[in-house]
MOPAC internal coordinates of N, CA, C and O (Angstrom, degrees):
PM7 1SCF
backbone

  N    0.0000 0     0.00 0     0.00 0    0    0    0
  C    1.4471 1     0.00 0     0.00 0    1    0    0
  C    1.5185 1   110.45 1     0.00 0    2    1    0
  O    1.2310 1   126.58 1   -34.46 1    3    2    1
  N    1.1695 1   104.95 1   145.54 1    3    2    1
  C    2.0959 1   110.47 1   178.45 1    5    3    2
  C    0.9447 1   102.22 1  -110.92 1    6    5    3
  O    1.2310 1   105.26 1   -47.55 1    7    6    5
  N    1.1634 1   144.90 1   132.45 1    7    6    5
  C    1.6370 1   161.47 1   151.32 1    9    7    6
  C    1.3275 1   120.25 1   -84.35 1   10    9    7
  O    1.2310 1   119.54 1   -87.32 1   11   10    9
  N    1.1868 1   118.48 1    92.68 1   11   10    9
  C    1.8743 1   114.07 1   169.66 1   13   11   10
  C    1.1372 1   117.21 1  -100.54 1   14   13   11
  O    1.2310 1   124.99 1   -94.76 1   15   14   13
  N    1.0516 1   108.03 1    85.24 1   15   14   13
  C    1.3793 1   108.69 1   158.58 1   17   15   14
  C    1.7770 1   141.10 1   -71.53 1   18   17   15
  O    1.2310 1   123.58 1   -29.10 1   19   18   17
  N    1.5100 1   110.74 1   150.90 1   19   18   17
  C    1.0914 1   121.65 1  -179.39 1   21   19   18
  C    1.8963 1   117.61 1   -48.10 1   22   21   19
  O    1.2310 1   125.71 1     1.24 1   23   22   21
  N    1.3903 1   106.64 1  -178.76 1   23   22   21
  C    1.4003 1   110.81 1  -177.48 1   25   23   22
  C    1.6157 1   100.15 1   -55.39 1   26   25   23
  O    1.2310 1   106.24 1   -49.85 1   27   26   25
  N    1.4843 1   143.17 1   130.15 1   27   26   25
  C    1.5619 1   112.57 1   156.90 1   29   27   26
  C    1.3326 1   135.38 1   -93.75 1   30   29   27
  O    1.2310 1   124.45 1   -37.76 1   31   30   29
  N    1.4527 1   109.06 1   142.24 1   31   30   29
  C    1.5397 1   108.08 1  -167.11 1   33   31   30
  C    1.7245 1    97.41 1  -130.57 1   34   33   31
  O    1.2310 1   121.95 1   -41.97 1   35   34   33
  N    1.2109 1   113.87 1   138.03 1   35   34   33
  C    1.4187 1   130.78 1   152.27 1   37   35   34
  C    1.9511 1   100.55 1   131.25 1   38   37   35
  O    1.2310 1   127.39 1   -10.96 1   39   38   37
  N    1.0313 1   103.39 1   169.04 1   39   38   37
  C    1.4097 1   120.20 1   162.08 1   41   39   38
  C    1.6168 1    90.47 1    59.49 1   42   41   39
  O    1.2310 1   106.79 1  -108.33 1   43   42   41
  N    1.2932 1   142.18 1    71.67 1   43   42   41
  C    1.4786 1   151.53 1   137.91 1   45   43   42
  C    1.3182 1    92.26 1   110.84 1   46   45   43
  O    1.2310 1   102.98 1   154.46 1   47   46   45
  N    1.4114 1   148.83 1   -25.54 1   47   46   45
  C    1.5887 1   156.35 1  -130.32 1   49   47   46
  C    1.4804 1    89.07 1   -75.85 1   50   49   47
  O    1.2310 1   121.46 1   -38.56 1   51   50   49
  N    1.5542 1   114.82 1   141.44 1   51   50   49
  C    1.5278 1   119.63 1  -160.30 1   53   51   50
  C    1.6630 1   102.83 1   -92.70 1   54   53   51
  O    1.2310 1   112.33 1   144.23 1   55   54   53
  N    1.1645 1   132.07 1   -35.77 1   55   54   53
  C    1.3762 1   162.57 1  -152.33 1   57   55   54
  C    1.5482 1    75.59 1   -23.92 1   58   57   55
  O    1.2310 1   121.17 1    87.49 1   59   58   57
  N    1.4487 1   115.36 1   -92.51 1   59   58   57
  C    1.0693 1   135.97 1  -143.02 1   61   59   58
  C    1.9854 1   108.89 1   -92.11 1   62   61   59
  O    1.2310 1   129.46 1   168.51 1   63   62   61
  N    1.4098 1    99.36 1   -11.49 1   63   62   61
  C    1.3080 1   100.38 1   167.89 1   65   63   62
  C    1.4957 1   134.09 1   -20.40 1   66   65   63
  O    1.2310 1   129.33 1   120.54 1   67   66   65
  N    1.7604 1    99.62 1   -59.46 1   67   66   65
  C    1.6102 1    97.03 1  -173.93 1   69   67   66
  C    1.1322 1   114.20 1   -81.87 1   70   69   67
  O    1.2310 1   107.03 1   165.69 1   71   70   69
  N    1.6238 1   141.77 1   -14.31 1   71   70   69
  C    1.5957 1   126.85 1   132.64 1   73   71   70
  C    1.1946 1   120.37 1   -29.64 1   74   73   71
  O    1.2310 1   114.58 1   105.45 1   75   74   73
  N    1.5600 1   127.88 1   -74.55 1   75   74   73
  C    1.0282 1    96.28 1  -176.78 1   77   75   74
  C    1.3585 1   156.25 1   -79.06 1   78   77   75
  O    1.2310 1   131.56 1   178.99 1   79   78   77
  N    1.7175 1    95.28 1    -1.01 1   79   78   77
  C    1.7240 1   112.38 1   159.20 1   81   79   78
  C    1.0371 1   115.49 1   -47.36 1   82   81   79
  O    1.2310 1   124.03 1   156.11 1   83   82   81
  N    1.7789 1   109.88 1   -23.89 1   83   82   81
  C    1.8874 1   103.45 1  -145.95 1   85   83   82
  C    1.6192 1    86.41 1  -100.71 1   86   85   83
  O    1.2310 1   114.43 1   150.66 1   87   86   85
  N    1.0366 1   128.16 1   -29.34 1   87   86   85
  C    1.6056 1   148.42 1  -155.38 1   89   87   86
  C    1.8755 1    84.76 1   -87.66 1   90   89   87
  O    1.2310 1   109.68 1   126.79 1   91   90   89
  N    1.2301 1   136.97 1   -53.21 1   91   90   89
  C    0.9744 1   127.96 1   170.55 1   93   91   90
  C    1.3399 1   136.53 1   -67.27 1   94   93   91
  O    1.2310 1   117.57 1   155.60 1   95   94   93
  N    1.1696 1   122.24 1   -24.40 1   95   94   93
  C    1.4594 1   140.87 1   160.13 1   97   95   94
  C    1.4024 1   110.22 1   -93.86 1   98   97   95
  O    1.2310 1   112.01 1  -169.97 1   99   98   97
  N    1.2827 1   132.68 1    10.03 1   99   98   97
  C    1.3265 1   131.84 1  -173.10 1  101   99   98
  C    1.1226 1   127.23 1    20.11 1  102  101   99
  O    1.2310 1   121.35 1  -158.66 1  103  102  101
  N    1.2741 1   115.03 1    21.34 1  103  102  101
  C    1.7758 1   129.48 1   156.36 1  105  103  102
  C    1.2280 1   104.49 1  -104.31 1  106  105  103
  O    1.2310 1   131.28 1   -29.19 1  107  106  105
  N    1.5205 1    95.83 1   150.81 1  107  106  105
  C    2.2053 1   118.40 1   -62.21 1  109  107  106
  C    1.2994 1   100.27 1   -29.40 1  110  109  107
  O    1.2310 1   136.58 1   -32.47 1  111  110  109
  N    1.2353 1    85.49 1   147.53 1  111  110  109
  C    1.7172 1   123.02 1   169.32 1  113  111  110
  C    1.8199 1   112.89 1   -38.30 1  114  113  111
  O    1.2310 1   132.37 1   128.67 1  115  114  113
  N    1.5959 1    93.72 1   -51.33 1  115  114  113
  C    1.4027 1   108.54 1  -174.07 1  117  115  114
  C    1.8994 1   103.05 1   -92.26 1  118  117  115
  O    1.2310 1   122.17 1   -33.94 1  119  118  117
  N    1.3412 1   113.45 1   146.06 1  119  118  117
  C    1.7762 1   111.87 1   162.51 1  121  119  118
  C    1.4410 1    82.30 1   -88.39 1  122  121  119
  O    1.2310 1   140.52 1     5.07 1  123  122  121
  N    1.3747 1    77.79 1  -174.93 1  123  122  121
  C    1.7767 1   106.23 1   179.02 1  125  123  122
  C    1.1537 1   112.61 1  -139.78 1  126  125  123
  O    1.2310 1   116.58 1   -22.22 1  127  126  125
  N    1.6053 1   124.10 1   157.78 1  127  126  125
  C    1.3140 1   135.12 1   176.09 1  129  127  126
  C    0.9848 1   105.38 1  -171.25 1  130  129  127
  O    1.2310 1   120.18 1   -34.86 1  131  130  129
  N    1.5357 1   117.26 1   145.14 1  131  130  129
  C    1.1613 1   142.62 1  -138.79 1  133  131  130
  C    1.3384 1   121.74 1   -81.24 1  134  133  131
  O    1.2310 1   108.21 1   -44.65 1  135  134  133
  N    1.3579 1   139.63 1   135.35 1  135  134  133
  C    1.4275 1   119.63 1  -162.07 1  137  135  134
  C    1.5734 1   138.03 1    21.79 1  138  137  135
  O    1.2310 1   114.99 1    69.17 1  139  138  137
  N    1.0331 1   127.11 1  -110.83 1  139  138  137
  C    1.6071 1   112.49 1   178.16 1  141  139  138
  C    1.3563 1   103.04 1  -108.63 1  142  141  139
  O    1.2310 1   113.90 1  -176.13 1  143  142  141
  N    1.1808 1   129.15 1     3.87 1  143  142  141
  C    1.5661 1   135.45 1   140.26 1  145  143  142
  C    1.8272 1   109.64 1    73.40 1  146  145  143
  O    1.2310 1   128.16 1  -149.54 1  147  146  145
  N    2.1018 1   101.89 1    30.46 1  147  146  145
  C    1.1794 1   118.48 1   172.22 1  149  147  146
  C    1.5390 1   112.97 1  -103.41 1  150  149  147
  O    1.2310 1   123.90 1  -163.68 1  151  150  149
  N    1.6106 1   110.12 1    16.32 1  151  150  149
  C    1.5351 1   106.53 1   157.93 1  153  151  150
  C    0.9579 1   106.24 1   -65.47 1  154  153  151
  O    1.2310 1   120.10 1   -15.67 1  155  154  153
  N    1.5886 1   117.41 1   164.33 1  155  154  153
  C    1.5774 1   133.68 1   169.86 1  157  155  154
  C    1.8609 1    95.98 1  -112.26 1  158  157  155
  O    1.2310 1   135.77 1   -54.44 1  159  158  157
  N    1.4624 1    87.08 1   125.56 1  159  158  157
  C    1.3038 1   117.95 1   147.99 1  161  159  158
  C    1.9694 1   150.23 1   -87.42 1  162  161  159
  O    1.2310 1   131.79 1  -108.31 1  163  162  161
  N    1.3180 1    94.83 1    71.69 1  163  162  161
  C    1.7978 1   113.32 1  -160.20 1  165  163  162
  C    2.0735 1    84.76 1   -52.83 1  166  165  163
  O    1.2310 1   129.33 1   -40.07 1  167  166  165
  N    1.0729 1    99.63 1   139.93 1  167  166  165
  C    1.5957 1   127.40 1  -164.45 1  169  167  166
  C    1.6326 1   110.76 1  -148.15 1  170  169  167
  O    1.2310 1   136.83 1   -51.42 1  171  170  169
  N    1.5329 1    85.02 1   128.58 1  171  170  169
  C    1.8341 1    65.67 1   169.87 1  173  171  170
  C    1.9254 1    88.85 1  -157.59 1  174  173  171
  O    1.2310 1   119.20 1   -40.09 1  175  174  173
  N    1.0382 1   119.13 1   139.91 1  175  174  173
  C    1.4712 1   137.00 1   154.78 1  177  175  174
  C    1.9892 1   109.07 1   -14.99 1  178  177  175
  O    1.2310 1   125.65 1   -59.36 1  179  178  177
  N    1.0908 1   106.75 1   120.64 1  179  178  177
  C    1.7437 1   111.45 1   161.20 1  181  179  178
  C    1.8501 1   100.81 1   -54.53 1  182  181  179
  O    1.2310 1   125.30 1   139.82 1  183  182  181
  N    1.4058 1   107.42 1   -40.18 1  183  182  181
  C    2.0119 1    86.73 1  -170.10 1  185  183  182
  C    1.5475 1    88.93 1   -74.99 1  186  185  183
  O    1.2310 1   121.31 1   113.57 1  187  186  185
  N    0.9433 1   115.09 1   -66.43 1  187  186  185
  C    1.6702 1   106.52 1  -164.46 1  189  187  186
  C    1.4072 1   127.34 1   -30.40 1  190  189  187
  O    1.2310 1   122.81 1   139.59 1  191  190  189
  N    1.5448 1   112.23 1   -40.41 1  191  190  189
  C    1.0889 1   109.78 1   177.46 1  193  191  190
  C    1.5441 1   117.45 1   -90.40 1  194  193  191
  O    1.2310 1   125.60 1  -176.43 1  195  194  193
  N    1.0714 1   106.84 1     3.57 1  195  194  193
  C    1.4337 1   121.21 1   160.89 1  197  195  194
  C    1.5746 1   127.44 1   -61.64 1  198  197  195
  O    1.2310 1   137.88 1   127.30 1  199  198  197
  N    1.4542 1    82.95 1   -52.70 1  199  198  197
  C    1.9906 1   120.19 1  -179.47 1  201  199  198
  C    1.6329 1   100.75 1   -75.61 1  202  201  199
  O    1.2310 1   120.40 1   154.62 1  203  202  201
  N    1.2140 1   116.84 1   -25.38 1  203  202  201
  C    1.6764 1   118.86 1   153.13 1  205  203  202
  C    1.0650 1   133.15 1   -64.30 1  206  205  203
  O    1.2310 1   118.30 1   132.92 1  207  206  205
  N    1.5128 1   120.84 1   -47.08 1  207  206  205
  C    1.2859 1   124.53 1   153.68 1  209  207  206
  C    1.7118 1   132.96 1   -46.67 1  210  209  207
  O    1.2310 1   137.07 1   136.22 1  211  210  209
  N    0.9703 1    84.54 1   -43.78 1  211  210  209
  C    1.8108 1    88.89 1  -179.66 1  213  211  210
  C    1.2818 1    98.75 1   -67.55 1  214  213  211
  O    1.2310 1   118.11 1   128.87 1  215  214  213
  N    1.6809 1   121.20 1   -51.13 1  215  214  213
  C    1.4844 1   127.96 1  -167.19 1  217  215  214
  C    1.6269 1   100.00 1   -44.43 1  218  217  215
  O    1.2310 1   129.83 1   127.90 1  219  218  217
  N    1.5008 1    98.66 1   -52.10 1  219  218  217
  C    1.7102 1    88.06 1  -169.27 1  221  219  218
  C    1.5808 1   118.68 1   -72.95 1  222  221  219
  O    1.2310 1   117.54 1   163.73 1  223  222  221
  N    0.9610 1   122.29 1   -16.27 1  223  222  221
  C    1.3168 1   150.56 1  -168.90 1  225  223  222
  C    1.6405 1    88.73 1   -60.73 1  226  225  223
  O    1.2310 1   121.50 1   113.64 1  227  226  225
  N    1.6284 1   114.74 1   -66.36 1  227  226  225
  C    1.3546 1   117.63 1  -152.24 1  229  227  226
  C    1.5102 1   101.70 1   -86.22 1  230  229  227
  O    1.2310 1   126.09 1   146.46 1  231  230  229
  N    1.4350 1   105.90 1   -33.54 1  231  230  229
  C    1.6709 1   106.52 1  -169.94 1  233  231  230
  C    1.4129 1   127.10 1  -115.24 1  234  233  231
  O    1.2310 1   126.62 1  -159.16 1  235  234  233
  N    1.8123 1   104.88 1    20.84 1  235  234  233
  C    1.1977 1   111.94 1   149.85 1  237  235  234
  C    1.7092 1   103.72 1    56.58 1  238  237  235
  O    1.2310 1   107.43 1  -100.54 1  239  238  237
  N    1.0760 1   141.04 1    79.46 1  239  238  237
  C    1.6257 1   123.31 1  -170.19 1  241  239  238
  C    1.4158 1    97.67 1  -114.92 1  242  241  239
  O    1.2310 1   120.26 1   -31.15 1  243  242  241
  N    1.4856 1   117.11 1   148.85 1  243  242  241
  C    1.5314 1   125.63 1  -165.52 1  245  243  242
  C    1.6553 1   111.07 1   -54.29 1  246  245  243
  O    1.2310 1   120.55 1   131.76 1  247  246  245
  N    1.3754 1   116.56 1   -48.24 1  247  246  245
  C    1.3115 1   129.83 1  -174.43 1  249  247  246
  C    1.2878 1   106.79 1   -55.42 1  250  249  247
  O    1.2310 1   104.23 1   -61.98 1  251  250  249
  N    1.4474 1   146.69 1   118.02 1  251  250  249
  C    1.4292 1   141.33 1   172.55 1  253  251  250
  C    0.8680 1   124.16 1   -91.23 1  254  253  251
  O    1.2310 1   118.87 1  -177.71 1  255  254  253
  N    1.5936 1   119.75 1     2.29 1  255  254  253
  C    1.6890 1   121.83 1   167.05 1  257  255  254
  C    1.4607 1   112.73 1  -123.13 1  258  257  255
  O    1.2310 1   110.90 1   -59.57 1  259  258  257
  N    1.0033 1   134.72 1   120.43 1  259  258  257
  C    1.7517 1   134.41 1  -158.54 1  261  259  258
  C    2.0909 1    87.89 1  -135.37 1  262  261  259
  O    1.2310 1   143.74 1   -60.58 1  263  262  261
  N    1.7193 1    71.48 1   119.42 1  263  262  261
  C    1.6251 1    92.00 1   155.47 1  265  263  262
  C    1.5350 1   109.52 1   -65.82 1  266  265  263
  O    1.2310 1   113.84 1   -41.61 1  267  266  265
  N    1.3951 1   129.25 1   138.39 1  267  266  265
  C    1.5692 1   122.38 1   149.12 1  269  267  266
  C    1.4397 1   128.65 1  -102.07 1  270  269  267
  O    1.2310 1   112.50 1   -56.64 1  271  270  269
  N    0.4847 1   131.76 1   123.36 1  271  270  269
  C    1.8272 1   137.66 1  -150.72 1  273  271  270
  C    1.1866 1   103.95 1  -150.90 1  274  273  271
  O    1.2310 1   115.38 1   -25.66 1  275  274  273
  N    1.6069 1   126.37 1   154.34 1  275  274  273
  C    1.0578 1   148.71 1   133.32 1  277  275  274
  C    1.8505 1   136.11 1   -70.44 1  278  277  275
  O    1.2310 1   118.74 1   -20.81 1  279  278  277
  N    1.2236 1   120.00 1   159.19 1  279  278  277
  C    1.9603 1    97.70 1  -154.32 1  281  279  278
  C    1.9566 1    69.14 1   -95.31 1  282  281  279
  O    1.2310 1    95.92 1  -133.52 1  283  282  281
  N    1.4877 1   159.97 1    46.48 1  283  282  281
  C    1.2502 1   129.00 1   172.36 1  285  283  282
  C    1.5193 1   100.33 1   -76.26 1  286  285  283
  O    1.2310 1   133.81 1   -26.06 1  287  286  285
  N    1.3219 1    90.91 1   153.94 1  287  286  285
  C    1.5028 1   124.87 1  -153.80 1  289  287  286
  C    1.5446 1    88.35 1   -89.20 1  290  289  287
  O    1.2310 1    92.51 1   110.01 1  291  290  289
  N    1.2664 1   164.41 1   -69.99 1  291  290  289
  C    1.1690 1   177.07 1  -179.43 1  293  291  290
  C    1.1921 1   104.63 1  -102.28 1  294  293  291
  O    1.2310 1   117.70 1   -84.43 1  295  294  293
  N    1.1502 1   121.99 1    95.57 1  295  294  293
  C    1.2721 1   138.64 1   165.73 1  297  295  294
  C    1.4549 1   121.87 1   -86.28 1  298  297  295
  O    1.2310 1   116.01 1   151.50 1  299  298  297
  N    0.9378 1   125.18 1   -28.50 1  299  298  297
  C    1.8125 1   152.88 1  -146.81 1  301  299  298
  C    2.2494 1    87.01 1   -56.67 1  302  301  299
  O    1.2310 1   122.91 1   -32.60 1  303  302  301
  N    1.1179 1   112.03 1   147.40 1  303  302  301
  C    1.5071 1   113.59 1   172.55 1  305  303  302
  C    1.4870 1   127.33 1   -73.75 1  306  305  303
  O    1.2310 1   120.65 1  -177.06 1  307  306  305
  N    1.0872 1   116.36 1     2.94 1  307  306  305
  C    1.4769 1   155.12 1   161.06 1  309  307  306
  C    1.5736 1   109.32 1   -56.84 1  310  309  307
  O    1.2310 1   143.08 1   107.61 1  311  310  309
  N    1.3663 1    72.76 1   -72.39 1  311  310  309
  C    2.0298 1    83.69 1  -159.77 1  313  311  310
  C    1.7918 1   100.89 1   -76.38 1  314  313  311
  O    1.2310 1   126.77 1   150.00 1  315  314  313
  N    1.2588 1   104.58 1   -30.00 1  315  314  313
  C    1.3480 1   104.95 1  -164.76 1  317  315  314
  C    1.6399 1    89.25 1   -70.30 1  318  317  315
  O    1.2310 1   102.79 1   133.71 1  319  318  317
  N    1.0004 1   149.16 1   -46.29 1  319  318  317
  C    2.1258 1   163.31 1   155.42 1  321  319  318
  C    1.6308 1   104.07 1   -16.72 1  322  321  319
  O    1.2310 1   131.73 1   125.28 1  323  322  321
  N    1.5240 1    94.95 1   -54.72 1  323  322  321
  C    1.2952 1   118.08 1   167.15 1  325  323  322
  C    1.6630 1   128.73 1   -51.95 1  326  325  323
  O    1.2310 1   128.15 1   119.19 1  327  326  325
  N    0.7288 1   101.91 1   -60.81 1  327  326  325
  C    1.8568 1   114.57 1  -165.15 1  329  327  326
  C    2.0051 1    88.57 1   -80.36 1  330  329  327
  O    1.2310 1   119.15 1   139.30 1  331  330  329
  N    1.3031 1   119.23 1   -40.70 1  331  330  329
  C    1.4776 1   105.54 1   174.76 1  333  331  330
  C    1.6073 1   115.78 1   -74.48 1  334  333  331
  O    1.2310 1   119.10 1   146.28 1  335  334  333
  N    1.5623 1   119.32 1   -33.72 1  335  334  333
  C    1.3630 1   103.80 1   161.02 1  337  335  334
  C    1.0759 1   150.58 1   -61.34 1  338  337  335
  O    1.2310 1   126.64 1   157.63 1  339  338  337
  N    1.5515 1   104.84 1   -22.37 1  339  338  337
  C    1.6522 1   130.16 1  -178.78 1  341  339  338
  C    1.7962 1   101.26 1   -85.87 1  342  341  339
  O    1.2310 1   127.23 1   153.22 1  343  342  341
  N    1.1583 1   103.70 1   -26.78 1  343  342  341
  C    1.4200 1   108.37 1  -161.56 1  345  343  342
  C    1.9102 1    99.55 1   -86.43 1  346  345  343
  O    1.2310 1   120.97 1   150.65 1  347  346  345
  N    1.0296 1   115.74 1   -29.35 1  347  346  345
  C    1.4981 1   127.50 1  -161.26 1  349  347  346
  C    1.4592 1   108.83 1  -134.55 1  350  349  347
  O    1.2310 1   110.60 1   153.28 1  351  350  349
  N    1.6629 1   135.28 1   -26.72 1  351  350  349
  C    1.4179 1   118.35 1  -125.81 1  353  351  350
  C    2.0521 1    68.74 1  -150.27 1  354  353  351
  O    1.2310 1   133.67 1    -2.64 1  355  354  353
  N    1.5741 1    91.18 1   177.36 1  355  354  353
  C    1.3572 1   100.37 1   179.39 1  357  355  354
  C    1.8081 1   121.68 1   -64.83 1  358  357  355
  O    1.2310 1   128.57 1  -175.77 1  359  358  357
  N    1.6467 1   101.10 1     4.23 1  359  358  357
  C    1.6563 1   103.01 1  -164.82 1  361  359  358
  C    1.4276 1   112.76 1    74.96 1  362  361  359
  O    1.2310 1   123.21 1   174.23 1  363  362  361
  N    1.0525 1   111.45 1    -5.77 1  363  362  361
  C    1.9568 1   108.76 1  -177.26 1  365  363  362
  C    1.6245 1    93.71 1   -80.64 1  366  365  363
  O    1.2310 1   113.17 1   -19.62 1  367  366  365
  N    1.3894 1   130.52 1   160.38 1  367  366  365
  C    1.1977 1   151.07 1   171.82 1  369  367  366
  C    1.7023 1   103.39 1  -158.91 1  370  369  367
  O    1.2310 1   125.45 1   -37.64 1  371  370  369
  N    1.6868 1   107.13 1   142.36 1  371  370  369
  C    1.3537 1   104.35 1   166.42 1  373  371  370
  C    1.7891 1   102.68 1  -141.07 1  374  373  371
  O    1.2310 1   125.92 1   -15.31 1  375  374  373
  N    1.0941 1   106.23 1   164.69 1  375  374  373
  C    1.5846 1   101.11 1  -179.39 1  377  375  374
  C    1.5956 1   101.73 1  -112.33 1  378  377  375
  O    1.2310 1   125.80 1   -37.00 1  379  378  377
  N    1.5762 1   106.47 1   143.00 1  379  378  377
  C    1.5567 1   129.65 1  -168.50 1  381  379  378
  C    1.7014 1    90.99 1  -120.33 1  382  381  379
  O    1.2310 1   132.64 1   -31.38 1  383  382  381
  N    1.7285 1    93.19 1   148.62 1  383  382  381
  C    1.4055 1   106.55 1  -167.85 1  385  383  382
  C    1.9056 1    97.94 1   -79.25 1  386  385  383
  O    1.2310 1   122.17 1   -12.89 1  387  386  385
  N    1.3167 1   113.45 1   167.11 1  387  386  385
  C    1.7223 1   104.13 1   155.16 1  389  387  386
  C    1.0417 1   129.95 1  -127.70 1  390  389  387
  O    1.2310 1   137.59 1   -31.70 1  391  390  389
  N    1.9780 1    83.52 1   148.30 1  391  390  389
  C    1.7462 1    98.72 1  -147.90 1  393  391  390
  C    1.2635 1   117.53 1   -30.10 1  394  393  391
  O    1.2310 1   124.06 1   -10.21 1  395  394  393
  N    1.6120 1   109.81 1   169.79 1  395  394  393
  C    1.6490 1    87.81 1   159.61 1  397  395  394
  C    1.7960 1   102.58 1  -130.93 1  398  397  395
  O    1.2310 1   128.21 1   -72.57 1  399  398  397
  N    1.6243 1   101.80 1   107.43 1  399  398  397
  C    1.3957 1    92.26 1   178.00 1  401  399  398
  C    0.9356 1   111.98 1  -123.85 1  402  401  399
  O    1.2310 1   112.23 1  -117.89 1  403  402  401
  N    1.7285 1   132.26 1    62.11 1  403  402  401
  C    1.2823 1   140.09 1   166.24 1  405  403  402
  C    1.4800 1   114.00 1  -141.25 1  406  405  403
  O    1.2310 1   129.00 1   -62.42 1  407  406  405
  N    1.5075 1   100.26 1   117.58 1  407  406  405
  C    1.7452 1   112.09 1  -165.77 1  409  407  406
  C    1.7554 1    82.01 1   -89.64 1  410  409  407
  O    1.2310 1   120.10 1   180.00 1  411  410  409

């Protein structure tokens, strides 16, 4: 069986770490995210995808490649910038262009 899982977040997982360092020290004022920051970001919990593993483990399911995901409703890299700044940080967010380091 293959397991792909989403970005992981919780329980030490670095992903999102330096937001919320920055969101906690409120330096800068503003987070950032990346262009217009309407990609979607598939996310899913370290237990959950844990609690996936075993699941498949025990119950064998026909499909041999399983997305792992989380059901968030707004996923987009935006909102997710969002909900940690408001939640931790001054609520300011601004969007930064990306780089361009490929000739």
């Amino acid at each position: 069986y293959v397991i792909s899982s989403g970005i992981l977040y919780g329980k030490g997982q670095a992903v999102f770490s330096q937001h919320f360092k920055k969101a906690w020290l409120q330096y800068p004022p503003r987070l950032e995210y990346v262009g217009d920051g309407d990609n979607l970001l598939p996310t899913i919990h370290v237990t959950d995808l844990a609690r996936m593993v075993k699941k498949v483990f025990e119950a064998k399911p026909e499909r041999q490649y399983i997305f792992a995901v989380d059901n968030t409703k707004k996923r987009e890299q935006r909102k997710i910038i969002s909900v940690i700044s408001r939640g931790m940080g001054t609520g300011l967010t601004e969007s930064v262009d990306v780089p361009r380091t490929f000739k």
